[in-house]
N, C-alpha and C positions, 0 to 999 in steps of 0.2 A: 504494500500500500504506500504513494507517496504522503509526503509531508510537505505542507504548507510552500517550503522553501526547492523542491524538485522539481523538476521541468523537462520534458522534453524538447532538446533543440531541432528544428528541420535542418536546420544548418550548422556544420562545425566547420572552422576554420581548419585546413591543413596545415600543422606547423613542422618544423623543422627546427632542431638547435644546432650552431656551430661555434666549438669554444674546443682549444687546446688541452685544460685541465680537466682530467678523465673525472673526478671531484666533482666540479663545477658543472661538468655536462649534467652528470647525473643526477643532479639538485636539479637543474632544469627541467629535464625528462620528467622525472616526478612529477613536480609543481605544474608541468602541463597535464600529465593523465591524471589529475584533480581538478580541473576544470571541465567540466559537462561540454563545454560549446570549445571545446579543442580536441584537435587529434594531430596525436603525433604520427608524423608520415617517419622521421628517420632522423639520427644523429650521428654529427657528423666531427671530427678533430680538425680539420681542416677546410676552408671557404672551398678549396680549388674541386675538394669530394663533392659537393655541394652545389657546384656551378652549375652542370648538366641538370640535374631536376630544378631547380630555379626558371632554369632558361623554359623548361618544357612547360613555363606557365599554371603548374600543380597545384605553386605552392600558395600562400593565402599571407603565411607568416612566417616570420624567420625571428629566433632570437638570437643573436650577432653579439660574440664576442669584440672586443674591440683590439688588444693588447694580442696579438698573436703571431708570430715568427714568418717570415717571409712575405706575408702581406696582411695587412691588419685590417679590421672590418671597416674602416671607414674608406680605407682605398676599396676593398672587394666591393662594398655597395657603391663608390662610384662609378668603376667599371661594369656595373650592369645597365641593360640599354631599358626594361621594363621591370626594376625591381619589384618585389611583393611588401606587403607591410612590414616596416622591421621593427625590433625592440630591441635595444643596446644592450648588455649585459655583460659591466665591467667595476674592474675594482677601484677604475683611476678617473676620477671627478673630473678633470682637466679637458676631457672629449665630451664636457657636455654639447658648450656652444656650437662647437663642429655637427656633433650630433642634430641638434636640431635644424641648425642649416639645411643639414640632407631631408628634413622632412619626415625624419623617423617617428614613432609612435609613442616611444616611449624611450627613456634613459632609466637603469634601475643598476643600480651600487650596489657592489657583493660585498657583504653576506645579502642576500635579499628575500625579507620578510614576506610569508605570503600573500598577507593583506594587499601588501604593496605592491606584489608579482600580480592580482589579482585583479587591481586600479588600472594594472595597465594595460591588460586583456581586455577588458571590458572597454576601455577606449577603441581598442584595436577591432572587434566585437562591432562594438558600434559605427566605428567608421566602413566597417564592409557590411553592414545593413544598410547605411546612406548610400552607399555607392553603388550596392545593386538593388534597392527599393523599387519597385516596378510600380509608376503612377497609371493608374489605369483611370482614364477621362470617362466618364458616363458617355454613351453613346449619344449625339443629337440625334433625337428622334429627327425623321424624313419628315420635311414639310413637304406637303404635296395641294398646299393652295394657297391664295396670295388675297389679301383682305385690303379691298376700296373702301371709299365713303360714295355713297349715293344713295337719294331720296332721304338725306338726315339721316340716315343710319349707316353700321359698318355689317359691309356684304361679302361673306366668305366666297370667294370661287374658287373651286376646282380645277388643276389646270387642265385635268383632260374634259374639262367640259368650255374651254375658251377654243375660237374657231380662229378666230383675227383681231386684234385692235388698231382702230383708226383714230389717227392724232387730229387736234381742231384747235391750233393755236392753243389756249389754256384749257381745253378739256380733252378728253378721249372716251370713243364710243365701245365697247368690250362688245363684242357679238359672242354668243354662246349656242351652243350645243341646243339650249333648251326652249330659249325666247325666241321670237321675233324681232321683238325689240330689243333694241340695242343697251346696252346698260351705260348710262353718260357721267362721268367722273370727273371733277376736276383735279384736272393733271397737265403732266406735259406727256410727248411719246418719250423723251427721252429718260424722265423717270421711270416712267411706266417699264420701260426696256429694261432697268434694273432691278427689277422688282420679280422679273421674270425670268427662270434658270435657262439660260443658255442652250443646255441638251435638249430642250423642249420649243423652244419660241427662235423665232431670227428676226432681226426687221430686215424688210428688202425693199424701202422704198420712206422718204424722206416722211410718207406720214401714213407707213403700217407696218406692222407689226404680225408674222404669222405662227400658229399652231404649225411646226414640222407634220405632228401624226396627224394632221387634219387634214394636208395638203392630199388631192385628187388627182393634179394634172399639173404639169409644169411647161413652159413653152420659154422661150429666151425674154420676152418684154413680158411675161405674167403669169400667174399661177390659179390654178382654180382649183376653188374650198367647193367642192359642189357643186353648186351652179352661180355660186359667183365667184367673179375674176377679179384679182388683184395685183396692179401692177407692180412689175419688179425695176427699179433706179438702177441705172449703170452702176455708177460707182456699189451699190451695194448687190449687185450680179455676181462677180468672183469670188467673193468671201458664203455667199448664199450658196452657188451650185456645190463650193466645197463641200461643204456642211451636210446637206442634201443629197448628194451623190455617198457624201460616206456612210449616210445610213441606210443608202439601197444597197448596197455591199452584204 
């Protein structure tokens, strides 16, 4: 049964220890298989045994001697090109500043208490939750109609129920699927044009506006929605057929 203070983690970090003094390693190794949210992958007496699984991107954490014969951990971690999180683990204070230069996670002074070995996991912990936190956006629900003002009230359409809109200086007429009559808004065409998704509507002409999936018949000066014809503007002709042509494809 657990207790108040156990957990399961989904995630551990991979760690790794590397330190000279076979003592010191093995205080580390410990102090990590006491922490739940670590796994030790391997330990290691020397950076250079250590390079190759590093490099293969495995690892998550390294805790990094500093003070060690032929290359010491502060040059090993600069010659990595994608270090992983590291934690210092040395006797000599003096590599603080250096240390934090490099961005490391933590610095901890041997002998090192576990409380304090603990403080610094739990940052290390923490910063690889921030970093692979996955924000998941709520999806935008799909608009699929565009709301006027007309006759003092506000009138939801459908886009698959709009055939064409014609522009009239400060108003526009919305012809629909349903009416007759035309629905008249004050607007301009050129608002109106944005208002309207692109994959569904085109304007082809300095004052219309068409349904793509309404269109019947297309000819090079106009198009016809049924049995009425709407003419098509040069300049707005080639950006039209493009469009038009790619959805008969």
């Amino acid at each position: 049964m657990k207790t108040s203070t156990q957990h399961d983690y989904l995630t551990k970090l991979k760690c790794i220890a590397i330190d000279d003094e076979p003592f010191a390693l093995e205080m580390i190794a410990d102090d990590i298989q006491k922490v739940p949210y670590l796994e030790l992958v391997n330990t290691f007496s020397s950076p250079f045994e250590a390079w190759e699984l590093i490099n293969s991107g495995q690892i998550d954490l390294v805790f990094l001697d500093i003070q060690m014969p032929t290359l010491t951990g502060t040059q090993f971690l600069r010659s990595l090109i994608q270090p992983p999180m590291v934690i210092f683990t040395t006797a000599y204070q003096q590599y603080a500043l250096e240390g934090y230069d490099l961005n490391v996670i933590d610095y901890l002074l041997k002998p090192i208490p576990f409380d304090r070995f603990v403080r610094a996991t739990n940052k290390a912990y923490e910063m690889y939750t921030l970093r692979h936190k996955e924000v998941v956006e709520p999806a935008a629900p799909e608009v699929d109609y565009v709301v006027i003002n007309a006759d003092y009230k506000k009138i939801k359409l459908f886009y698959s129920d709009i055939l064409f809109v014609e522009g009239l200086k400060d108003y526009v007429k919305i012809f629909t699927v349903h009416d007759n009559k035309p629905i008249l808004t004050r607007s301009n065409l050129k608002a109106m044009e944005g208002k309207l998704p692109a994959q569904y509507f085109c304007r082809v002409h300095n004052s219309y506006i068409v349904s793509l999936q309404k269109i019947t018949a297309f000819q090079k000066s106009k198009i016809e929605i049924g049995r009425v014809e709407v003419p098509v503007g040069s300049r707005f002709l080639p950006a039209f057929e493009e469009i038009y042509q790619g959805q008969l494809r």
